[in-house]
N, C-alpha and C positions, 0 to 999 in steps of 0.2 A: 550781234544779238545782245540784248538787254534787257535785265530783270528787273523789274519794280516793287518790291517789296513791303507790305504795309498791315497797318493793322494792330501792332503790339501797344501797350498801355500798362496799367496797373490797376489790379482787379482783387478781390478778395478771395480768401482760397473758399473755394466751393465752387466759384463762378467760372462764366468763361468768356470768351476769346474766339472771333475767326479771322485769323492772316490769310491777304491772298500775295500772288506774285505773280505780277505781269508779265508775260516774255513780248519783246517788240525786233523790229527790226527786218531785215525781208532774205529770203532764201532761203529759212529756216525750217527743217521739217521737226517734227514732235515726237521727242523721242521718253524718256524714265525723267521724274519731274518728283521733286522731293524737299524737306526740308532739313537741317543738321541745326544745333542749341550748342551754343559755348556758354557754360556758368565760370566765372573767375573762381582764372586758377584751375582749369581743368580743360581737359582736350576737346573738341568740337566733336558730339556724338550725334548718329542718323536720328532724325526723331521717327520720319514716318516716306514713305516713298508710293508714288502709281505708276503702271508702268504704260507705255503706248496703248495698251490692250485694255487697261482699266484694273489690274491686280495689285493690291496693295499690301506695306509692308513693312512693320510696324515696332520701334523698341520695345521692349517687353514692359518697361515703366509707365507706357502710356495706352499698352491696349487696353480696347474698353472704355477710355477716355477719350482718346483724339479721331478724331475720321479725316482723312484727305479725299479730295477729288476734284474734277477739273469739270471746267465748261467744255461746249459740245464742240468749240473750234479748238480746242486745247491750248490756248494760249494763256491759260490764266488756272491754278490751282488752289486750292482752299484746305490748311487745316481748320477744321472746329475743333479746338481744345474746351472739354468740358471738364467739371470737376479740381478746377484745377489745384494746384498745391505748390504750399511754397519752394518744395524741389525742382518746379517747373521753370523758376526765374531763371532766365538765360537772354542771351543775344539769341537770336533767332536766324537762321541763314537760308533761302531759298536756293534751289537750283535748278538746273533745266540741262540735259545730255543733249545732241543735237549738233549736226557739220562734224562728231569725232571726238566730238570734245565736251567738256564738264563747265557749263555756265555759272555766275553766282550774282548773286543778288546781294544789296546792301544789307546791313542785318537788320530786325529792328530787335526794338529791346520791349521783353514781356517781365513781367514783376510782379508775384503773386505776396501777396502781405500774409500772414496769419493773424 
């Protein structure tokens, strides 16, 4: 399985931002699909998560900002980061549960200015 990860940039805070991430590859069923932010110098934290079912699940810093969700084959999820803030600069990490196990995507890199 393979993630493709994309979408990040440098944007002004107010603005926003939608990452998607691909999952490829063949055998794979669709299982909890999510994304985690590394800012330097700090541990990699959950941003936002959906689950098989479509229930989503949210760090407290970004609700009401961010919305995840996937396409109807699930192979593909979306946060829209809106409002965003320069808190919000991070690597960005996709993932995808599925065969047992916890997939990861390259990160990209988001960079809110003030």
């Amino acid at each position: 399985v393979q993630l493709q990860a994309s979408g990040g940039g440098v944007v002004q805070a107010g603005g926003a931002l939608r990452l998607s991430c691909v999952a490829s590859g063949s055998g794979f069923g669709i299982g909890a699909a999510g994304w985690y932010r590394q800012a330097p110098g700090k541990e990699r934290d959950l941003v936002a998560q959906i689950t098989r079912s479509g229930s989503t699940n949210y760090a407290d810093s970004v609700k009401g900002r961010f919305i995840i969700s996937r396409d109807n084959a699930k192979t593909t999820h979306y946060p829209q980061m809106n409002s965003l803030k320069p808190e919000d600069t991070a690597v960005y990490y996709c993932y995808l549960i599925t065969l047992g196990q916890r997939y990861w995507g390259q990160g990209t890199q988001v960079t809110v200015s003030s």
